[in-house]
LUMBALUM-267771 format. One record per atom (N, C-alpha, C): x, y, z; residue in three letters; residue number from 1. Coordinates in steps of 0.05 Angstrom, whole numbers. Each point is the difference from the previous one (the first is absolute). Layout:
      x      y      z gutor zase
      X      Y      Z   ALA  NUM
...
***
This chain:
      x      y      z gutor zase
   -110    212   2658   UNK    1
     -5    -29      3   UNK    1
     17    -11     22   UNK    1
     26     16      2   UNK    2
     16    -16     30   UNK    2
     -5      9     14   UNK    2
    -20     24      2   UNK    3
      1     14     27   UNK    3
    -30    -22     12   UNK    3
    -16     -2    -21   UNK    4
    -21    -14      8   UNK    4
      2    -29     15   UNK    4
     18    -13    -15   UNK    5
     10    -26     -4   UNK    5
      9     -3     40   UNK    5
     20     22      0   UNK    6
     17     -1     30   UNK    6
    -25      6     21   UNK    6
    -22     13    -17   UNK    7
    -22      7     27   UNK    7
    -14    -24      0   UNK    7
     -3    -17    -19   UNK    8
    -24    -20      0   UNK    8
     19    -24     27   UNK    8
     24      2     -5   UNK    9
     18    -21     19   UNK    9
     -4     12     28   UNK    9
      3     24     -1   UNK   10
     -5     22     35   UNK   10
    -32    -12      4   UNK   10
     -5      2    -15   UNK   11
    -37     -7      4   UNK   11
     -2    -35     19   UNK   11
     11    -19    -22   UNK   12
      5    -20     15   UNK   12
     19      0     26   UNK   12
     22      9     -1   UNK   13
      9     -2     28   UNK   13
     -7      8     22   UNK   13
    -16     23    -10   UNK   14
    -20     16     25   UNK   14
    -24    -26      9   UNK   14
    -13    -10    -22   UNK   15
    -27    -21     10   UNK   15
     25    -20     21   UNK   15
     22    -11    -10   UNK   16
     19    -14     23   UNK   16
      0      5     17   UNK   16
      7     23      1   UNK   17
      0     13     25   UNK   17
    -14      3     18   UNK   17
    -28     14     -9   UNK   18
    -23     -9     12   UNK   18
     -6    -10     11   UNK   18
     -2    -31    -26   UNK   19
     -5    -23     21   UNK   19
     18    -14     19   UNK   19
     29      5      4   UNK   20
     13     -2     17   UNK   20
     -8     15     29   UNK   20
      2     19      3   UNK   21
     -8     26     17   UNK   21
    -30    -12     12   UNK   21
    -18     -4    -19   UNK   22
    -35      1     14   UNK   22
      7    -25     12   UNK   22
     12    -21     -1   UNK   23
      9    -34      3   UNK   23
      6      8     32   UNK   23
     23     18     -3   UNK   24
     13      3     34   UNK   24
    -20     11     16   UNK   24
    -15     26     -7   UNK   25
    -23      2     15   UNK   25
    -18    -16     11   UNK   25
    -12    -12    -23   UNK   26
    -18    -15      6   UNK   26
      4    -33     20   UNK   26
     28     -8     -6   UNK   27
     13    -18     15   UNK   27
      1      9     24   UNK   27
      5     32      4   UNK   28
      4      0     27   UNK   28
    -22      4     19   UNK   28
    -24      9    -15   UNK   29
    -30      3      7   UNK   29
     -7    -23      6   UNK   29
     -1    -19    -13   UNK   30
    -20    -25     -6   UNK   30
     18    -28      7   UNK   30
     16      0      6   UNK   31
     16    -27     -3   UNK   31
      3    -14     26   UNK   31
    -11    -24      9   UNK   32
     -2    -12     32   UNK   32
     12    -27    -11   UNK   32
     21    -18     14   UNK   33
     15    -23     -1   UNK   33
    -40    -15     -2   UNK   33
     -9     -3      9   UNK   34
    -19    -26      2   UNK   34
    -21      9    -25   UNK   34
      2     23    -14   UNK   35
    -17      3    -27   UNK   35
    -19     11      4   UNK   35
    -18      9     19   UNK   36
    -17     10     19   UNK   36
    -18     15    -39   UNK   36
     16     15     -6   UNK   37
    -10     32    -23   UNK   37
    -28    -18    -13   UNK   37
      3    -21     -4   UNK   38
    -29    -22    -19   UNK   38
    -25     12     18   UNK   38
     -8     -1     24   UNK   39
    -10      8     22   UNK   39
     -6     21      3   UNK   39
    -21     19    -20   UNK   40
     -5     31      4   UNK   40
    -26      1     13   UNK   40
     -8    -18     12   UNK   41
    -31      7      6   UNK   41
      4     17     30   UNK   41
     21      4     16   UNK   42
      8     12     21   UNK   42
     24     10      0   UNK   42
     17    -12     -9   UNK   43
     21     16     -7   UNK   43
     26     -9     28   UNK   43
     -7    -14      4   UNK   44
     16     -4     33   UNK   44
     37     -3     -3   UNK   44
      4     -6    -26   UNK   45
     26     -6    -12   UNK   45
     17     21      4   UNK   45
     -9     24      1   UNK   46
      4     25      2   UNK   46
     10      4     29   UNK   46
     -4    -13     20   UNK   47
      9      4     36   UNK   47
     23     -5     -8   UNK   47
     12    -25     -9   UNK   48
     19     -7     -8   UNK   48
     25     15    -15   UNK   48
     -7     19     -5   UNK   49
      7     28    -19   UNK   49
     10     25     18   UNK   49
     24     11      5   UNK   50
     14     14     12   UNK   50
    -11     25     -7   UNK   50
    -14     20     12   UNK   51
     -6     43     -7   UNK   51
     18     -2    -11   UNK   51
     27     -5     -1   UNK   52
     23     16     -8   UNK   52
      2    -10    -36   UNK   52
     -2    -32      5   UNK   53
     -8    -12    -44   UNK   53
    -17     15    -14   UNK   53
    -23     -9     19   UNK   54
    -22     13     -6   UNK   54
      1     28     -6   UNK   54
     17     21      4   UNK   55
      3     28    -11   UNK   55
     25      9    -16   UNK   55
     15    -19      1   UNK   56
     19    -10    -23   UNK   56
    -12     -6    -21   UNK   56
     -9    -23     -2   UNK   57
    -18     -7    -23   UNK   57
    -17     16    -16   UNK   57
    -26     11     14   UNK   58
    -13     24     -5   UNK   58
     19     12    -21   UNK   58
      9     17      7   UNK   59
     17     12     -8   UNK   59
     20     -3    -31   UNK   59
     20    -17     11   UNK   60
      8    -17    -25   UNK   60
    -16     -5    -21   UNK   60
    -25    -12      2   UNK   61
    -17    -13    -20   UNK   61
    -19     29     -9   UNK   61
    -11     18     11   UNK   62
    -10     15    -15   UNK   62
     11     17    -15   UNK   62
     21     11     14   UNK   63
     24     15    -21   UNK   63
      8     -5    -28   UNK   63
     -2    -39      1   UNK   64
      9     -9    -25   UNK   64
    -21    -16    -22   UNK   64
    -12     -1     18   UNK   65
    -25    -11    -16   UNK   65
     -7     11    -28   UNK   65
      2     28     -5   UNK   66
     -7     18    -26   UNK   66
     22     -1    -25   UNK   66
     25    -24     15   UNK   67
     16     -1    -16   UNK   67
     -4    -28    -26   UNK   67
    -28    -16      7   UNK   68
     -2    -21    -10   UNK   68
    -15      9    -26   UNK   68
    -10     32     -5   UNK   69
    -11     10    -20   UNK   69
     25      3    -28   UNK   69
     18      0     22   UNK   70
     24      8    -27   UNK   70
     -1    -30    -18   UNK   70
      3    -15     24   UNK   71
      2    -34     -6   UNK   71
    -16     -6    -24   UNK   71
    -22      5      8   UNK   72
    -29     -3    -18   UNK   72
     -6     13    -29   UNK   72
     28     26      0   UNK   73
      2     14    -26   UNK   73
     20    -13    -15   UNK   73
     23     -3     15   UNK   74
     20    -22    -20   UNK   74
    -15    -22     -9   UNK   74
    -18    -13     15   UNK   75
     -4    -33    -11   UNK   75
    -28      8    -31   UNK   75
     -9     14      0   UNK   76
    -24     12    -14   UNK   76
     17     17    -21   UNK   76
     25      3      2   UNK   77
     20     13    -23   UNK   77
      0    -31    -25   UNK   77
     13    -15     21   UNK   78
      8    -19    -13   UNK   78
    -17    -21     -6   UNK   78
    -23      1      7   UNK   79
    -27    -12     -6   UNK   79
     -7     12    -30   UNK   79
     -5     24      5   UNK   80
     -1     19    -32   UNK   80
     -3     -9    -20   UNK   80
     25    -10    -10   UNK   81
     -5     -9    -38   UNK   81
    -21    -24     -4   UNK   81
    -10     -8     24   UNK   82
    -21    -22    -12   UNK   82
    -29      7     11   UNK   82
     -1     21      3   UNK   83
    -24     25      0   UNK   83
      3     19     20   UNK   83
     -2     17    -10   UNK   84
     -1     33     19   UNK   84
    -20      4     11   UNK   84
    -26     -6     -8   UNK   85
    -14      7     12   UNK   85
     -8    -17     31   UNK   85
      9    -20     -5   UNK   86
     -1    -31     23   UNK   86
     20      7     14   UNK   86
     19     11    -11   UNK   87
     35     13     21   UNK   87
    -10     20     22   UNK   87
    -16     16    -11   UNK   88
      0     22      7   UNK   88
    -29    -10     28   UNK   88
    -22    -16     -9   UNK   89
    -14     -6     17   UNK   89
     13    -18     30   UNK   89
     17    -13    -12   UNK   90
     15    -14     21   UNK   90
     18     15     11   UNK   90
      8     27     -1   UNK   91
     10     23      9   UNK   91
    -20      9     21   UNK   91
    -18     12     -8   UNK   92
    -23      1     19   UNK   92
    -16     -7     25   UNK   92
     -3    -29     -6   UNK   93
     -7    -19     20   UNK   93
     14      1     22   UNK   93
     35     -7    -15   UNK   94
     16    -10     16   UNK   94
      5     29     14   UNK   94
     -2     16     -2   UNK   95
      5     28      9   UNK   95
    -16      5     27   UNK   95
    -35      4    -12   UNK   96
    -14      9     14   UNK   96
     -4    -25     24   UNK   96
     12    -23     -1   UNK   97
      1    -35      9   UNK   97
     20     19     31   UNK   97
     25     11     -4   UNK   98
     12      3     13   UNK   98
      4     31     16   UNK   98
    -30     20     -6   UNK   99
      2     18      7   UNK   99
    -30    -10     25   UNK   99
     -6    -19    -14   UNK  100
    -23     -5     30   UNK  100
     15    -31     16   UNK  100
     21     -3    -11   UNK  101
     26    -21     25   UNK  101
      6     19     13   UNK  101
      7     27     -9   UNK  102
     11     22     21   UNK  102
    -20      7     20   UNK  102
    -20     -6     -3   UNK  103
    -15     15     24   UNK  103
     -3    -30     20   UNK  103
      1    -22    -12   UNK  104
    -10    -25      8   UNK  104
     23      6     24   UNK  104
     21     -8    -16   UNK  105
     27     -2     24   UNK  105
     -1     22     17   UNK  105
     -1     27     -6   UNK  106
    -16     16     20   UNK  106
     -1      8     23   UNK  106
    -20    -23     -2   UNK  107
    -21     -8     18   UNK  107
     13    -14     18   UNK  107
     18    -17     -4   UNK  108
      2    -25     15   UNK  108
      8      4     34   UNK  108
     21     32      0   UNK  109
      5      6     22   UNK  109
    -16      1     20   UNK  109
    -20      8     -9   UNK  110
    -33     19     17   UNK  110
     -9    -29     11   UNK  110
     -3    -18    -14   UNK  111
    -11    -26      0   UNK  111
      9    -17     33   UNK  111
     34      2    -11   UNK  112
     20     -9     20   UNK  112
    -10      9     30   UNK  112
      5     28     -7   UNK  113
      5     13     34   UNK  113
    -26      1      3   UNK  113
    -25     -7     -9   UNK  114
    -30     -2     20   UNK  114
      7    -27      7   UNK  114
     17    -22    -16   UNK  115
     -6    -22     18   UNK  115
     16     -5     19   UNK  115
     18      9      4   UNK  116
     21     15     18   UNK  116
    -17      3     30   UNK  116
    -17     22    -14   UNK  117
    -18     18     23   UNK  117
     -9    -19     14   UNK  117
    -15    -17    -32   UNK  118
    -24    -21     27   UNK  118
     16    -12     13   UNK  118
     22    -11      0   UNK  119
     12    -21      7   UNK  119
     15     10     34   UNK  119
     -3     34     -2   UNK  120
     14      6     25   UNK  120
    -36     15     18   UNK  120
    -14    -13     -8   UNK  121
    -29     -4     11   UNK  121
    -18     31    -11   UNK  121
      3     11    -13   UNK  122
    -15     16     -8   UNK  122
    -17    -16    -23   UNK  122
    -23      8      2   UNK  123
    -39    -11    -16   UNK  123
      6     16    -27   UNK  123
     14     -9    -10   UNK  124
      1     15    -30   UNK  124
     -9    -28    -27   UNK  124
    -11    -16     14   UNK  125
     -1    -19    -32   UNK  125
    -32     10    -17   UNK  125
    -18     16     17   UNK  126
    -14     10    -30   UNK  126
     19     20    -16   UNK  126
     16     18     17   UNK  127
     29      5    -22   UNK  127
     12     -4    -21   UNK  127
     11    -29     13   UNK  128
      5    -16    -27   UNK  128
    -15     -8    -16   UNK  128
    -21     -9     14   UNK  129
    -18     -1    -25   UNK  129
     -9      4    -22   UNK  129
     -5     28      4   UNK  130
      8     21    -13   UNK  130
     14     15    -22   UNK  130
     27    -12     10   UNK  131
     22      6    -14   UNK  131
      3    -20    -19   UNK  131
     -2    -30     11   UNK  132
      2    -20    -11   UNK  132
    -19      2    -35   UNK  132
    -16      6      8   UNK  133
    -26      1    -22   UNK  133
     11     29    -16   UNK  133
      8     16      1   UNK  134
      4     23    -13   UNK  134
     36     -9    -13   UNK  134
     17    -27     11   UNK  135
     20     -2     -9   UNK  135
     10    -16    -18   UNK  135
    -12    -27      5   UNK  136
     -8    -18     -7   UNK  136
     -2     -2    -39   UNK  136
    -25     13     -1   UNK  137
    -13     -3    -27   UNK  137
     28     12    -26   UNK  137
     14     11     16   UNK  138
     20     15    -19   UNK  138
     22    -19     -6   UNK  138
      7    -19      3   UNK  139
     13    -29     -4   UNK  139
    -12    -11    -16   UNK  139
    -18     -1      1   UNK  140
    -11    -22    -12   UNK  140
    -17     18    -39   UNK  140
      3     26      6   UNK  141
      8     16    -26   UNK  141
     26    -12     -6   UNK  141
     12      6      7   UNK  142
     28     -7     -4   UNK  142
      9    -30    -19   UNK  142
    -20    -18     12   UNK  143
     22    -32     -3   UNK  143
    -29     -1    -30   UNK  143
    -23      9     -9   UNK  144
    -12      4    -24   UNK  144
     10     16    -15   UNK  144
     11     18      2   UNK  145
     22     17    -15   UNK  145
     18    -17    -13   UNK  145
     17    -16     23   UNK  146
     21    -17    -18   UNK  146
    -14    -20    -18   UNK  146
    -19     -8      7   UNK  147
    -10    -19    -14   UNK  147
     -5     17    -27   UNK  147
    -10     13     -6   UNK  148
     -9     16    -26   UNK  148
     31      1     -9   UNK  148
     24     12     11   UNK  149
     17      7    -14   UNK  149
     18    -15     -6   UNK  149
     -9    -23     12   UNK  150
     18    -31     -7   UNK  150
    -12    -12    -30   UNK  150
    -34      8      5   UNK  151
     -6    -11    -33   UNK  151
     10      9    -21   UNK  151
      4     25      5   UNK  152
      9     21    -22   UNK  152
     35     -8     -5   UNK  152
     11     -6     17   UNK  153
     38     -7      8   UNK  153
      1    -17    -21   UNK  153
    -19    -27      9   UNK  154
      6    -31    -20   UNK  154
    -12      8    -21   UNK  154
    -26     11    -13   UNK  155
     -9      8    -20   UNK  155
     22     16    -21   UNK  155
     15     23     15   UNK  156
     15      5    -25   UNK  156
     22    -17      8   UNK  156
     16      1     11   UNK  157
     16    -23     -2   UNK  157
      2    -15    -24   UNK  157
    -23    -20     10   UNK  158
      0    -18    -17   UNK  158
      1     -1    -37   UNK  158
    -12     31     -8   UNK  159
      5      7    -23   UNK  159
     23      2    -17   UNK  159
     27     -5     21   UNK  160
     29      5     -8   UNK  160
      7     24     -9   UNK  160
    -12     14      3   UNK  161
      3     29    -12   UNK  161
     10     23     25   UNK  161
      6    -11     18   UNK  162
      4     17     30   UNK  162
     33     -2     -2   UNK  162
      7     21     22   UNK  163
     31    -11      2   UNK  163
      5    -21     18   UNK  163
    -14    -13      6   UNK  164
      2    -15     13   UNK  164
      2    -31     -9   UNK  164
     11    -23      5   UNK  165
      2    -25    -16   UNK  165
    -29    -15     14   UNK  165
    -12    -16    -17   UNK  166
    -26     -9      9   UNK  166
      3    -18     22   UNK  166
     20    -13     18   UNK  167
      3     -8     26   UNK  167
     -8      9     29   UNK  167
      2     32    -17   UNK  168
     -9     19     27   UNK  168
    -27     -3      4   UNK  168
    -15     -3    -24   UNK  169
    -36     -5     16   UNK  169
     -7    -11     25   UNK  169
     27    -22     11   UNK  170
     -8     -9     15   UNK  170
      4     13     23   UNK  170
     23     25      6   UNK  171
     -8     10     23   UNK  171
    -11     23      0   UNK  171
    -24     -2     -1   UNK  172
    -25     19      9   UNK  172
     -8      5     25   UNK  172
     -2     31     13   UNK  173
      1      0     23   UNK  173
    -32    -22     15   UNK  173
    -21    -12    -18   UNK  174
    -16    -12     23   UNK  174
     16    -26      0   UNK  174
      5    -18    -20   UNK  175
     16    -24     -1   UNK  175
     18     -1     36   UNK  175
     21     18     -7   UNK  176
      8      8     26   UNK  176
     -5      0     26   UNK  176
    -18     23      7   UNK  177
    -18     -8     20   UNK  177
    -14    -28      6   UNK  177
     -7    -14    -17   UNK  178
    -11    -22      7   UNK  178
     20    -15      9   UNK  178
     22     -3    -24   UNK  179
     18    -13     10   UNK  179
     19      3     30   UNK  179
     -4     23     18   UNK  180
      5     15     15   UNK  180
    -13    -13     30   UNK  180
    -24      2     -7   UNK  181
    -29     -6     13   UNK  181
      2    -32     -1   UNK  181
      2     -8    -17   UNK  182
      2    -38      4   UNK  182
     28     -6     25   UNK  182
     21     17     -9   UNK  183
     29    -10     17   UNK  183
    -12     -2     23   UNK  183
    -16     21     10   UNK  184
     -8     11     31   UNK  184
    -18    -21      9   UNK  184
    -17    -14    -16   UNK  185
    -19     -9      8   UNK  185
      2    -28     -2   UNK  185
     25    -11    -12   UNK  186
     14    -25      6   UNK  186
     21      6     20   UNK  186
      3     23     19   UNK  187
     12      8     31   UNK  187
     33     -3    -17   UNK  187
      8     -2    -17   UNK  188
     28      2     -7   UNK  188
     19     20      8   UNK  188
     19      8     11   UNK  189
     14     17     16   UNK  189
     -1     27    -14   UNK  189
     16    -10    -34   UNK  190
     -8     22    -15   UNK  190
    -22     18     -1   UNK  190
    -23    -10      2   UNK  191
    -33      0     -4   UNK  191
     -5     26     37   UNK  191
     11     -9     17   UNK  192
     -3     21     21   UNK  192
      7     20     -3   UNK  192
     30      5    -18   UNK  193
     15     26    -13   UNK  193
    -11     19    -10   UNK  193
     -1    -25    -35   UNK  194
    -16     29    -20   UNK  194
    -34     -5      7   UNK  194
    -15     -6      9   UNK  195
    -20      5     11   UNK  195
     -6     29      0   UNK  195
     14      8     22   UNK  196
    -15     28      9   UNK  196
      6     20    -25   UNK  196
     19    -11    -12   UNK  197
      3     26    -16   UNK  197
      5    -11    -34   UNK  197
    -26    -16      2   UNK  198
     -1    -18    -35   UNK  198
     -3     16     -9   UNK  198
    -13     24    -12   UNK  199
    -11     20    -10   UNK  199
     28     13    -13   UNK  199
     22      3     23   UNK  200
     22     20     -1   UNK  200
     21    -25    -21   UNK  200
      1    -27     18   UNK  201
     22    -18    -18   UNK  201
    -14    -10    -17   UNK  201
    -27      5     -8   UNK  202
     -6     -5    -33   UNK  202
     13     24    -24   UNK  202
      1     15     10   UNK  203
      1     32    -22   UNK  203
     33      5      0   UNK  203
      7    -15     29   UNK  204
     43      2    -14   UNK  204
     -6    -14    -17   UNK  204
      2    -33      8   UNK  205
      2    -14    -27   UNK  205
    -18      7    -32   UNK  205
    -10     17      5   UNK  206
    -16     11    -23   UNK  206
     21      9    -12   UNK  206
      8     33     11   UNK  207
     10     21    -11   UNK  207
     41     -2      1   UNK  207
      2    -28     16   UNK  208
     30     -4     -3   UNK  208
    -12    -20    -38   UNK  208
     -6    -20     -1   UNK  209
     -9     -7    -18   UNK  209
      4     18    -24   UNK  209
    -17     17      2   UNK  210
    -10     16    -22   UNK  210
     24     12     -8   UNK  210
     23     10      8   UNK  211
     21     19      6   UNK  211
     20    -24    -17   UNK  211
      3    -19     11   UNK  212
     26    -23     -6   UNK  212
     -4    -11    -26   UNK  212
    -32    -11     -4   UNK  213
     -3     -5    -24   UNK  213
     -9     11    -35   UNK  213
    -18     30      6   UNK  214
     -2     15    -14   UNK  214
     20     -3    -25   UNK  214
     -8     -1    -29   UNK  215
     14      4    -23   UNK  215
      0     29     -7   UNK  215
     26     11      8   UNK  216
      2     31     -2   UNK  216
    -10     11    -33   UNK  216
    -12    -21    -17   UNK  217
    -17     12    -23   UNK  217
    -29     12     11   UNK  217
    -10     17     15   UNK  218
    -25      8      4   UNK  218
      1     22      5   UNK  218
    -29     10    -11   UNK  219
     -5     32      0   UNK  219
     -3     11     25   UNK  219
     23     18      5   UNK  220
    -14     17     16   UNK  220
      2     34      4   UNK  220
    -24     -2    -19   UNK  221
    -13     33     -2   UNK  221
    -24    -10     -5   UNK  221
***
């Protein structure tokens, strides 16, 4: 039981971690002072974006990306006592949610350096095109995923039967995002920050959450 107990905590600090780690990547991929990232229909935000971030990032963020599965097993531990079978589905989601973010983010490099290309005059935008449409659709898996696994978060939650105190319903990773998505889109300084990488500073405050408040009464085996 303590050996479990100390892995279910490694489990959460790994999803921290994670989402710390995919955050720097992706910040360093995606992040332009004037907000440009809202703007995917060409991608031009990306000139603005150094080879050298841009393969930093890469990098950084795919390496750690597989660490948000651990994340997704701690929080579905402690989801548990107010159904296993709903724990275990929200295990799932959130899993297979972040094994097609890994290819999404990816991608993003390939994306970068064609617009790179065009931009130093080579005819590559049926390229992107291309790419765009084959990269694209895997995000947007992604932000329906949370949504499913946010119903399931406040649903048991709210049963009181979780280790969790029923206050936490409210941070659910879509809640988040929106709330993420509104800062940006009322241009708030904050709102240019976690922008690029809402995805990443929704799931700290998830899984620091989950970690600080947890009632160490919950099963885990």
């Amino acid at each position: 039981m303590e050996t479990n107990s100390k892995f279910l905590t490694f489990a959460g600090l790994a999803g921290c971690l994670g989402a710390i780690l995919v955050g720097i990547g992706e910040f360093s991929m995606q992040y332009t002072p004037n907000g440009g990232i809202a703007d995917v229909k060409d991608y031009l935000y990306f000139n603005d974006i150094s080879a050298e971030r841009l393969s930093f990032g890469h990098f950084i963020a795919v390496l750690s990306a597989p660490l948000y599965m651990l994340g997704y097993w701690h929080l579905s531990k402690k989801l548990e006592p107010a159904g296993p079978k709903q724990a275990k589905l929200f295990f799932l989601i959130g899993a297979y949610a972040f094994a097609v973010g890994t290819a999404w983010i990816g991608q993003r490099f390939f994306l970068a350096t064609t617009v790179h290309e065009i931009a130093a005059g080579q005819d590559l935008k049926g390229l992107l095109t291309v790419f765009s449409e084959h990269n694209e659709p895997f995000v947007n898996v992604l932000r329906l995923a949370m949504l499913l696994v946010s119903i399931i978060w406040v649903k048991l939650i709210l049963t009181g039967k979780t280790a969790f105190p029923k206050w936490m319903a409210i941070f659910n990773p879509i809640l988040l995002l929106a709330l993420m998505v509104v800062l940006y889109l009322l241009k708030t300084k904050i709102g240019i920050y976690v922008f690029p990488v809402a995805m990443n500073a929704t799931h700290l405050i998830v899984f620091a959450l989950a970690i600080l408040t947890a009632r160490k009464t919950v099963a885990t085996t």
